[in-house]
C-alpha positions in Angstrom: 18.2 48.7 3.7 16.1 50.9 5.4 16.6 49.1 8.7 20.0 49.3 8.2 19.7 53.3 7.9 17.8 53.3 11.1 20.1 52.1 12.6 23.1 53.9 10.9 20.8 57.0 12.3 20.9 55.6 15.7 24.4 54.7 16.2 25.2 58.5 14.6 23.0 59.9 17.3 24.6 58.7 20.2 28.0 58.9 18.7 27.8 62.4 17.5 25.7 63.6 20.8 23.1 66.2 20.2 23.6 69.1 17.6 24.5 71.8 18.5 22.7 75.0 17.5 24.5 75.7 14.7 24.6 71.9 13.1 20.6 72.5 13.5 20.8 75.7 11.6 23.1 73.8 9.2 20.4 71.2 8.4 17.6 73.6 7.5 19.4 75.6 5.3 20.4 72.5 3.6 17.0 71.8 3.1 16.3 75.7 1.9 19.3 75.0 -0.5 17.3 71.8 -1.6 14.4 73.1 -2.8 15.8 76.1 -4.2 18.2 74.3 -6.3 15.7 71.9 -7.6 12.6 74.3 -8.1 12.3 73.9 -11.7 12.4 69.7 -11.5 10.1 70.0 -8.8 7.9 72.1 -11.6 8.1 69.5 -14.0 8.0 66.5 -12.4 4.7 67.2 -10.7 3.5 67.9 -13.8 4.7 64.6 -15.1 2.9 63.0 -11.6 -0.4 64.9 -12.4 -1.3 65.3 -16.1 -1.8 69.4 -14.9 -0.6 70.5 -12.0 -0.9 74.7 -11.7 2.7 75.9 -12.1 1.8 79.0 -9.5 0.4 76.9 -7.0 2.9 74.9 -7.4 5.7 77.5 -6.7 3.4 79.0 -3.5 2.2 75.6 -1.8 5.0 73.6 -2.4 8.5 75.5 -3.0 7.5 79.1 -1.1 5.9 77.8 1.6 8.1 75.2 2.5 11.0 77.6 2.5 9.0 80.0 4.3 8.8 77.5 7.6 12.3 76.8 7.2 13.2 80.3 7.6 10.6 81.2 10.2 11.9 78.0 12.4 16.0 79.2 11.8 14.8 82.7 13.4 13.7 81.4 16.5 15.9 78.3 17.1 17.6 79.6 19.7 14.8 80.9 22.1 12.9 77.4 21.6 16.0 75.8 22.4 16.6 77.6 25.8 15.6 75.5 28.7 12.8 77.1 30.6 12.7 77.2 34.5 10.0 75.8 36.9 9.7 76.8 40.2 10.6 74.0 42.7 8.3 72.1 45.3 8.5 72.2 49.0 10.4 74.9 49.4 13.6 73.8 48.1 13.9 76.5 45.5 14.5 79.1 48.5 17.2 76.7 49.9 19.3 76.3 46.1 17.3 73.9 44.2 16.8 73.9 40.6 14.1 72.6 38.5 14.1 73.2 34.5 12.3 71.7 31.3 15.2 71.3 28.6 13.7 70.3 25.3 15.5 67.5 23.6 15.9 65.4 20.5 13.8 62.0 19.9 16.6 60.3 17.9 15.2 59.2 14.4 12.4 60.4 12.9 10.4 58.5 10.6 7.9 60.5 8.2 5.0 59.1 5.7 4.0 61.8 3.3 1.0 62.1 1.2 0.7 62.8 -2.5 -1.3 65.8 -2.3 1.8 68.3 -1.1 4.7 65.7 -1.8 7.1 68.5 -1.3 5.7 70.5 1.1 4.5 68.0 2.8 7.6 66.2 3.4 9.7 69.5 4.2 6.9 71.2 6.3 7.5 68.6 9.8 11.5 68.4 8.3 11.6 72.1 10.0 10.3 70.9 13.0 11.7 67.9 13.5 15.3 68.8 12.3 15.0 71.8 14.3 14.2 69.6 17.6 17.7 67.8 16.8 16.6 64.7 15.2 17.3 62.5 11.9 14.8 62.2 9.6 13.9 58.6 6.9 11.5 60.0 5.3 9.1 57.8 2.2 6.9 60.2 -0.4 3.5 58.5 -1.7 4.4 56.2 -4.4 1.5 58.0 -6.6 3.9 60.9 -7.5 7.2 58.7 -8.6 8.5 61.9 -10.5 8.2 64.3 -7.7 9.5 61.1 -5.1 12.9 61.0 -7.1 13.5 64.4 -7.9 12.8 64.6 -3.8 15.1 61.7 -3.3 18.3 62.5 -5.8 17.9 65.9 -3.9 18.5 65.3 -0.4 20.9 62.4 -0.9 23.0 65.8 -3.1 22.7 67.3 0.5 22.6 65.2 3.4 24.2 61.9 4.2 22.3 59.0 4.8 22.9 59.2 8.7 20.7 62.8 9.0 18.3 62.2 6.5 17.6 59.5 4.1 14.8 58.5 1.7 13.2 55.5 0.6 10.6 55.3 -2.3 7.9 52.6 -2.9 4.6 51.3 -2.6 2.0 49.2 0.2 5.1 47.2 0.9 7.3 49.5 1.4 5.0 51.4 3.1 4.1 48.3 5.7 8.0 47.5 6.3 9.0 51.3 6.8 6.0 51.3 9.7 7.3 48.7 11.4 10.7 50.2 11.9 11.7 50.6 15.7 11.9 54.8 14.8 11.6 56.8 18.1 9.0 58.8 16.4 6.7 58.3 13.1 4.5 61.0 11.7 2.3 60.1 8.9 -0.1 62.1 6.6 -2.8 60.6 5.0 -6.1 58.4 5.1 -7.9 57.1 8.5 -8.4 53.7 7.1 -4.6 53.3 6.5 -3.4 54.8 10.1 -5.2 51.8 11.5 -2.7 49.9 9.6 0.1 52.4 10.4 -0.4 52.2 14.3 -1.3 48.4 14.6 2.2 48.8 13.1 4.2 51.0 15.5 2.5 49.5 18.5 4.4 46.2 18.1 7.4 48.5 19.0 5.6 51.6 21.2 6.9 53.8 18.3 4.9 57.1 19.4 3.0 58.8 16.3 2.3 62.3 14.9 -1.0 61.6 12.9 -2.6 64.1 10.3 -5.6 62.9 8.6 -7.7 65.6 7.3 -11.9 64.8 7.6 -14.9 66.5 6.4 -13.9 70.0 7.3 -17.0 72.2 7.7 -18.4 75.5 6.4 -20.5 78.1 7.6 -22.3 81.2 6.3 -24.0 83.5 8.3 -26.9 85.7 7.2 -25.2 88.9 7.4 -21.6 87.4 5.5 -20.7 89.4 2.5 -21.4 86.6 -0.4 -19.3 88.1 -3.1 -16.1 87.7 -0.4 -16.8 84.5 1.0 -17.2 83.0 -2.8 -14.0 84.2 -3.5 -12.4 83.1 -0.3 -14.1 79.6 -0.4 -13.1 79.2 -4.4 -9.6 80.1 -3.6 -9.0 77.5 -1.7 -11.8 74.5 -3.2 -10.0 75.0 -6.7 -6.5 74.8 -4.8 -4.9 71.6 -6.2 -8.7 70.8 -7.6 -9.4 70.7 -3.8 -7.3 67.5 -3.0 -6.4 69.0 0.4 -7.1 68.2 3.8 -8.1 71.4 4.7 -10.4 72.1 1.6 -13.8 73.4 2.6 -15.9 69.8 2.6 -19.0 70.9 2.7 -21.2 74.4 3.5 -23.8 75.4 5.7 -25.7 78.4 4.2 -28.6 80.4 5.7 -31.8 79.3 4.0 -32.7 81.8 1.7 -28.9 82.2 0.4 -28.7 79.6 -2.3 -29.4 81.4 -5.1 -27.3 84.3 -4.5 -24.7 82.6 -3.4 -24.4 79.6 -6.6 -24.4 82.6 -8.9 -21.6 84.3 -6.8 -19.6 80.8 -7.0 -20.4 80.9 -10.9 -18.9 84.1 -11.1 -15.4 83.8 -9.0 -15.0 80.5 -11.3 -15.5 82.3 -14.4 -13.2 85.2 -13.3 -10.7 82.2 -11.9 -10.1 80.5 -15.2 -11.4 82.7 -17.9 -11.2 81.1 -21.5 -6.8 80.3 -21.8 -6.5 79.8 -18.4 -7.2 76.7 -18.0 -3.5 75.5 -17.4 -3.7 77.1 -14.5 -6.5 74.1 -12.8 -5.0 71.3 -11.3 -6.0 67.7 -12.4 -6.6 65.1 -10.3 -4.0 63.3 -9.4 -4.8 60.2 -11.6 -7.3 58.1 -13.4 -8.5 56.4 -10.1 -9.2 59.6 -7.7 -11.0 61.0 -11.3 -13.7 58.2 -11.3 -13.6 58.4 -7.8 -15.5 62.0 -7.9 -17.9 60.6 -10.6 -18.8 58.1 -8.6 -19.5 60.3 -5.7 -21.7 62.9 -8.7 -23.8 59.8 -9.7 -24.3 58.4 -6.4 -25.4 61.7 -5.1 -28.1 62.5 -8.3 -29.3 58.7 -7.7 -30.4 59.7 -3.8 -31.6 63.2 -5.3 -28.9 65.4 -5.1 -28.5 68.6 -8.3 -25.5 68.9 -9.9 -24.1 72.3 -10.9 -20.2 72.4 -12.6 -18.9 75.8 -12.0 -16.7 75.4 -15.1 -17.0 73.8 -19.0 -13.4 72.3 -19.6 -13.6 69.1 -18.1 -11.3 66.8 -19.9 -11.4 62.6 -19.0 -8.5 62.2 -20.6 -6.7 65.0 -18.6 -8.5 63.7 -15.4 -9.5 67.3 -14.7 -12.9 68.1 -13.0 -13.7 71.3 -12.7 -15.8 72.5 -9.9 -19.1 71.5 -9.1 -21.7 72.7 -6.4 -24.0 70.0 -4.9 -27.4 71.1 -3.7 -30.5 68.8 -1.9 -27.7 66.5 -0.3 -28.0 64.2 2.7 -26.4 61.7 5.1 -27.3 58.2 2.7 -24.8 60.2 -0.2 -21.5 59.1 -0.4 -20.1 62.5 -1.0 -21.4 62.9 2.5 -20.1 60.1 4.2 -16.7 60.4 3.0 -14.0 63.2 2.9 -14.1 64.2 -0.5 -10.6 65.4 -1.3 -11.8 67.1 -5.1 -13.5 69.8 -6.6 -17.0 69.0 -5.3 -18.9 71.2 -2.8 -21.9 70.2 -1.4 -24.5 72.7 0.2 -26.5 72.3 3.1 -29.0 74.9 4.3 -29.6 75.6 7.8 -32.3 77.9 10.1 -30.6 78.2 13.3 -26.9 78.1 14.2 -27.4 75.8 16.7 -28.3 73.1 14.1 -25.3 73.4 12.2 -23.3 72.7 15.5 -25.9 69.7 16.1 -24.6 68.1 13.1 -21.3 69.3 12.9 -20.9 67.1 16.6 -22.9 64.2 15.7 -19.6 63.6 12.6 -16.1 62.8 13.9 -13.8 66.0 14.6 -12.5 67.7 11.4 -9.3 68.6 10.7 -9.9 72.4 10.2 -14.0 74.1 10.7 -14.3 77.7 8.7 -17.1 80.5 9.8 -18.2 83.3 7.7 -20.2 86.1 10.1 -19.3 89.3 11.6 -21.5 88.8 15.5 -18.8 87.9 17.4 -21.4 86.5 19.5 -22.2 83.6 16.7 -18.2 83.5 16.1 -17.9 82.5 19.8 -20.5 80.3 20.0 -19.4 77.7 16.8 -16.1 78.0 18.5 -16.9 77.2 21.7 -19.6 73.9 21.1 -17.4 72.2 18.3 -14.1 70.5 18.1 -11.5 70.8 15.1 -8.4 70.8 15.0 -7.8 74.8 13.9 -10.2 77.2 13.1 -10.6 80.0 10.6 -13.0 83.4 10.8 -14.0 84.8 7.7 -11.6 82.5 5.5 -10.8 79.2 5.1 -7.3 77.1 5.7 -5.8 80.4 6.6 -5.1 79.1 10.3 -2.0 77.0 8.3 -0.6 79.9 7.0 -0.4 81.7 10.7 3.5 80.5 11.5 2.9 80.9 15.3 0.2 78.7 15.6 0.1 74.9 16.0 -1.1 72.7 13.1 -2.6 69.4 13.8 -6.2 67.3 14.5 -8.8 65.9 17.3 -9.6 62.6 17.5 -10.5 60.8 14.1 -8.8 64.2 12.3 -4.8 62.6 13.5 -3.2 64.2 16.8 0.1 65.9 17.7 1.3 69.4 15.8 3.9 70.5 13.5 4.9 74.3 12.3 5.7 76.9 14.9 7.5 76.4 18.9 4.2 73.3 18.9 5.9 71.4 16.2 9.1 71.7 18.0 8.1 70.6 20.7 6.3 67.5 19.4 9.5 66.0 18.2 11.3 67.1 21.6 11.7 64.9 24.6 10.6 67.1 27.3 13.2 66.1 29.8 12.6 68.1 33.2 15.7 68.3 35.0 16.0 68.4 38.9 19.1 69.6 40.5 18.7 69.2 44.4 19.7 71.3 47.6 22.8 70.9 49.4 20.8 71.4 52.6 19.4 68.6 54.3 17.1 70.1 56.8 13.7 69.6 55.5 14.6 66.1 53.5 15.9 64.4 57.0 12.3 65.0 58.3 10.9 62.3 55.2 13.3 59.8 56.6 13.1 57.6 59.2 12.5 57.6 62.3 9.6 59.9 61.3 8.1 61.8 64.6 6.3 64.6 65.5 8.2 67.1 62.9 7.3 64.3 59.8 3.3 64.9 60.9 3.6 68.6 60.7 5.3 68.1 57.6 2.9 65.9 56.1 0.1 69.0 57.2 2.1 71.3 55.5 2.3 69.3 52.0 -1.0 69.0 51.7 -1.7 72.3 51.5 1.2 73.6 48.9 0.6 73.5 45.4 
């Protein structure tokens, strides 16, 4: 069936031609429609998927932001639409050529979303891509059914098959759907499965979008107002019990620090979820990824690591964690080895800046690297000797929320962008577009016979750029 669809997608495509601003504008409204319409299902059946999911965050990462991009991608459709106009070699331009870049659709798009964001994380690329003039089949993680049905009952309400279609299902679903002969695939998720995912789409040169997270990094700088960057950090470590890619992984701290700064976390926990609030802390996702953070804790006490939980209503039967601070960690700890996607945050101290960038390079690229400091001389220097896919100065994850900027990895942390004119482009075929001179002066002198006008010629090229 889903081959089927692909190719229903296909034949559409060609058949139908490619839409037209307005049909574009169409398509993400539809999809604004979507998740207004369904916002109180999306609500509930997330918190059918998780055994607590945080109604608020629910509403902001999910529903709000996702409509958010959709509008900010509407507004400026039509100036990322408009071709853009190169200036043309040799001379011809003076003589009535023409050479443009006209940004055009891919065809079918396929898309492989996580369970973290299920919503948002299906609807945050659909701006992009259906705003680039493609078709989107799109398969939600199979660990949120709920969420993956509501999804899936929605946008077959809204779209036909032949614009944007969704399949649900697990590992085999997942291996057929990334074999599919789509003319683009983005998928979200782990670097052990995008091994599978590309061994996949090379047997058909499918290109890929990939987004897969990593160990992002923290830094604290001697002179960085604790109290703020405990708050800052906390929001976004407790956001969905820190099962994003973007969560602050681990922290560097000025040596000296510690103290001051565990007590600060204590306190923006306390003030977080004071007693009764406790709905409002996500679980993990299920019983799996639950034992998968105790095993990480008694891993990391058996190698020497102290463990200190920020909160006092962990619940096994919930599968909720609350936060916990790791301090006297190293490299042989698995916590340290592995992206940790949960509420545990180890600390690392440092004595010069210049070690924390040591260490930072000797690990693969992460997805997103976070500095807390006010020199702008330091702020330069982490940004200029590491890689990451996005930074953020005196926050964390914030460089996701900037519409106008590019969101994407390095190296082991995925490649390509979505959000913003970037994601746009991604999931454009960058056609460029010649339209030659009527004159044949200079031309006749590349043809044979070549003579003496052909070597001056050949002088001349050589020094144009």
């Amino acid at each position: 069936m889903m081959r089927e669809t692909l190719e229903l997608q296909k034949k559409a495509f060609i058949k139908d031609g490619q839409p037209t601003y307005n049909q574009r504008v169409d398509r993400l409204k539809r999809c604004m429609a979507l998740i207004e319409t369904h916002d109180d299902q999306i609500v509930e059946a997330l918190n059918q998927d998780y055994k607590n999911r945080s109604h608020h965050e629910i509403r902001t990462s999910e529903i709000d932001q996702s409509i958010r991009n959709l509008g900010f991608t509407i507004k400026n459709l039509k100036k990322w639409m408009k071709p853009s106009r190169r200036s043309s070699s040799f001379g011809t331009g003076l003589m009535g050529a023409k050479t443009i870049m006209k940004p055009m659709p891919l065809g079918s798009v396929g898309v492989i979303a996580p369970w973290n964001f299920p919503v948002g994380m299906v609807f945050y690329p659909a701006a992009s891509i259906l705003a680039a003039g493609n078709r989107i089949i799109a398969k939600p993680s199979e660990f949120t059914p709920c969420t993956s049905q509501v999804m899936k009952d929605a946008v077959e309400k809204y779209f036909d098959k032949s614009e944007f279609a969704m399949f649900l299902g697990g590992p085999e679903v997942g291996a057929e759907f990334t074999s599919l002969p789509f003319d683009h695939l983005l998928y979200t998720g782990s670097n052990r499965v995008a091994k599978k995912v590309l061994a996949n789409t090379a047997n058909n040169l499918v290109p890929t979008t990939l987004e897969l997270g990593g160990k992002s990094p923290t830094i604290i700088s001697e002179d960085a107002d604790l109290s703020l960057v405990a708050k800052r950090i906390m929001f976004v470590k407790t956001l969905n019990a820190g099962q994003i890619c973007l969560s602050p992984d681990y922290v560097f701290l000025k040596r000296g620090l510690e103290d001051q700064f565990i007590n600060e976390l204590k306190n923006v926990f306390g003030d977080f979820y004071p007693n009764g609030n406790e709905d409002d802390y996500t679980s993990m996702v299920n019983e799996h990824h639950f034992n998968r953070m105790k095993s990480y804790i008694e891993d990391a006490k058996s190698k020497g690591a102290d463990v200190i939980s920020l909160g006092n209503f962990d619940s096994e039967p919930k599968d909720t964690m609350t936060t916990k601070v790791l301090i006297n960690v190293n490299d042989s700890m698995q916590v340290m080895q592995e992206e940790i996607f949960g509420p545990l945050l180890p600390i690392m101290l440092y004595d010069e800046l210049s070690e924390v960038v040591d260490y930072i390079n000797a690990h693969d690229h992460p997805l997103g690297l976070y500095f807390f400091g006010n020199k702008k001389s330091e702020q330069d220097f982490v940004i200029d000797n590491t890689r990451s896919g996005g930074v953020t100065i005196n926050d964390t994850m914030f460089h996701l929320m900037q519409s106008h900027l590019p969101f994407g990895g390095v190296g082991p942390s995925g490649y390509g962008y979505y959000f913003g004119y970037e994601g746009f482009l991604n999931f454009s075929n960058l056609r460029g577009i010649y339209y030659q001179t009527n004159s044949d002066a200079v031309l006749s002198v590349l043809r044979p016979p070549r003579g003496k006008a052909f070597g001056i010629f050949s002088k001349i090229m050589k020094k144009l750029s």
